[in-house]
C-alpha positions in Angstrom: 218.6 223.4 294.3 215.7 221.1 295.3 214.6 218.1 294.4 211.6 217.8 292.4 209.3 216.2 294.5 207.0 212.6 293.6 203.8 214.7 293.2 205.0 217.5 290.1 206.9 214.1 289.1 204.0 212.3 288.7 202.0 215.6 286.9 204.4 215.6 284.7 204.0 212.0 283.0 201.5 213.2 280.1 203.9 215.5 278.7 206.8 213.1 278.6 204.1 210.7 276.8 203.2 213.4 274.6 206.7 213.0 273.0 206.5 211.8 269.2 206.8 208.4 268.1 208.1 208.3 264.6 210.4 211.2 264.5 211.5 213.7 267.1 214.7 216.2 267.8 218.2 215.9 268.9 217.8 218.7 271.7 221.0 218.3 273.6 224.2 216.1 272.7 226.8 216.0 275.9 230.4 214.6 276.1 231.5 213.2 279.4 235.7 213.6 279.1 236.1 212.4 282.6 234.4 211.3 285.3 231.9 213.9 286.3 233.1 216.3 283.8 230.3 217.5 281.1 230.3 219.4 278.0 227.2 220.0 275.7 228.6 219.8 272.2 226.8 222.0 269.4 228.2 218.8 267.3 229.0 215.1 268.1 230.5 212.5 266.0 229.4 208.6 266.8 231.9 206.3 265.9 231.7 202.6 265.4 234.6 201.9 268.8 234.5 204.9 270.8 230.9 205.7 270.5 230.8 210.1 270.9 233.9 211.1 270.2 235.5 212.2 272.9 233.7 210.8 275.7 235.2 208.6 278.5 233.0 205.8 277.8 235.1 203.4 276.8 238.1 204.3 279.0 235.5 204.2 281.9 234.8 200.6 281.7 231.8 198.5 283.2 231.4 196.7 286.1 228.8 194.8 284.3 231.7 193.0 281.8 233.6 190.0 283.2 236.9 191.6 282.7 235.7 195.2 283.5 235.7 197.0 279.7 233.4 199.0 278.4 230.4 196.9 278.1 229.1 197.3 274.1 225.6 197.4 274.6 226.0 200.3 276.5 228.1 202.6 273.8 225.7 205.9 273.2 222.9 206.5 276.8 220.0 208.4 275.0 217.4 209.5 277.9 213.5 211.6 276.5 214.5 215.0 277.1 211.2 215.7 278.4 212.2 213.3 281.0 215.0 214.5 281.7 213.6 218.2 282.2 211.1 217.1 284.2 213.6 215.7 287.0 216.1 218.0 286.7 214.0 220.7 287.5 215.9 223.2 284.9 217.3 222.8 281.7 221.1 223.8 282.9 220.6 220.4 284.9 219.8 217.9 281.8 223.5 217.4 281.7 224.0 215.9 285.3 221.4 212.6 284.0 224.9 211.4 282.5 223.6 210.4 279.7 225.0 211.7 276.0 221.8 212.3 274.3 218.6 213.6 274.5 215.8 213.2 271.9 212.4 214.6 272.2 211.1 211.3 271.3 209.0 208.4 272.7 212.2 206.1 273.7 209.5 203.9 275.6 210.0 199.8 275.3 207.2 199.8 273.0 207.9 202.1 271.0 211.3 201.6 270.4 212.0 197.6 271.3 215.6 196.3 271.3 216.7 195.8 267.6 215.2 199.5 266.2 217.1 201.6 264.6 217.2 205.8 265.0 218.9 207.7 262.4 220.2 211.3 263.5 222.2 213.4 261.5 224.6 211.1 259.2 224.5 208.2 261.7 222.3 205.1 262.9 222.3 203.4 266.6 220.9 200.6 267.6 218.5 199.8 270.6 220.4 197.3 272.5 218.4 195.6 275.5 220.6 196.4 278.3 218.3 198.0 281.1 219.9 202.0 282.1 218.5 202.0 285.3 220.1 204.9 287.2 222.7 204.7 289.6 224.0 206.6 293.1 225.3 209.3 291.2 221.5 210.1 289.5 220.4 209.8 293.0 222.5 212.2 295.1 221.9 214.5 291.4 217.9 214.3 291.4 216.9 212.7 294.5 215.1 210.0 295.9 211.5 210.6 294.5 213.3 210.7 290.6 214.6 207.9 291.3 211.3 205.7 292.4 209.9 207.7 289.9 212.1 206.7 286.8 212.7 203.3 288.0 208.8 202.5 289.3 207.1 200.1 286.7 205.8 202.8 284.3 209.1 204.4 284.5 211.1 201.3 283.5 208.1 201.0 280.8 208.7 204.2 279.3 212.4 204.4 279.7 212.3 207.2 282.1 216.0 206.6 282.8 217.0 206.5 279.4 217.7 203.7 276.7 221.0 202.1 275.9 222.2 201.6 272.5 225.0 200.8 270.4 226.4 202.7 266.7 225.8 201.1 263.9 226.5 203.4 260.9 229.4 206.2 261.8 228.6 209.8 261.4 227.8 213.4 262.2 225.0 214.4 264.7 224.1 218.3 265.9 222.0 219.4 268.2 218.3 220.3 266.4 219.2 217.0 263.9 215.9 214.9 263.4 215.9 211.4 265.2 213.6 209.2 263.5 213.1 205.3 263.5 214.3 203.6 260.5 211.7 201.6 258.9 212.4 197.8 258.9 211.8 197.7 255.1 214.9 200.3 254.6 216.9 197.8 257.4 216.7 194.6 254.4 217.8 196.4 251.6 221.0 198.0 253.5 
């Protein structure tokens, strides 16, 4: 398949900023069992150590930790699955991002600053501030113009890439659950 190129990249951008702020949908939930092995789950559970059940995060490890484990800011990847259409040209492609979720939701740094809170299904994550960036992998996946693109300014400013974040109340997710910021007010009474 071919790349997307800059240009339909670029004519894209309003409709990834048309994604909802408050509250949004759980479109797609995948499971990465092994290194570039995916599996789009129906249902997911988040768990406080592992993060999705079943994924490889954790045995994977970091480069980014001094002694090479799984780095905890980085537990659950969630990317805007407008996004993630848009530069991977068809929706049997979202899965190859590598990320484990994708919310049609305003994941921008504005909207959803390190610290917030998204409730989905019977769990809660955590915005962490640890940049997801991309990597070669996304590259030889999407190409060189989705990668300027998600990583030019605007793209780092909207999370283009995706968003890393941490769980923070165990549960049950499924794909169609609402994903919605938790109010700060509900965050000091729990």
């Amino acid at each position: 398949m071919e790349h997307v190129s800059l240009a339909e990249l670029q004519a894209g951008l309003d409709h990834v900023r048309g994604a909802p702020a408050d509250s949004g949908t759980l479109e797609l939930i995948v499971c990465r069992p092994a290194i570039g092995q995916r599996e789009v789950l129906t249902e997911g559970t988040l768990d406080l150590v592992t993060g999705l059940t079943g994924d490889n995060w954790k045995a994977r490890g970091s480069t980014s930790t001094p002694d090479g484990a799984a780095h905890p800011d980085a537990q659950i990847t969630v990317m805007n699955a407008r996004a993630a259409l848009l530069v991977a040209g068809h929706p049997d492609r979202r899965p190859l991002a590598g990320d484990q979720l994708y919310a049609d939701l305003d994941i921008s740094v504005a909207n959803l600053p390190p610290g917030t809170r998204l409730a989905l299904g019977s769990a809660v994550i955590e915005v962490t501030g640890k940049p997801h960036l991309g990597c070669f992998k996304f590259l030889a996946r999407f190409g060189r113009d989705a990668m300027k693109f998600v990583n030019c300014r605007a793209g780092r400013e909207l999370r283009l890439r995706g968003l890393n974040a941490k769980v923070v109340v165990p549960g049950t997710i499924r794909a169609g659950d609402e994903i919605r910021k938790v109010p700060a007010a509900q965050l000091t009474r729990a």
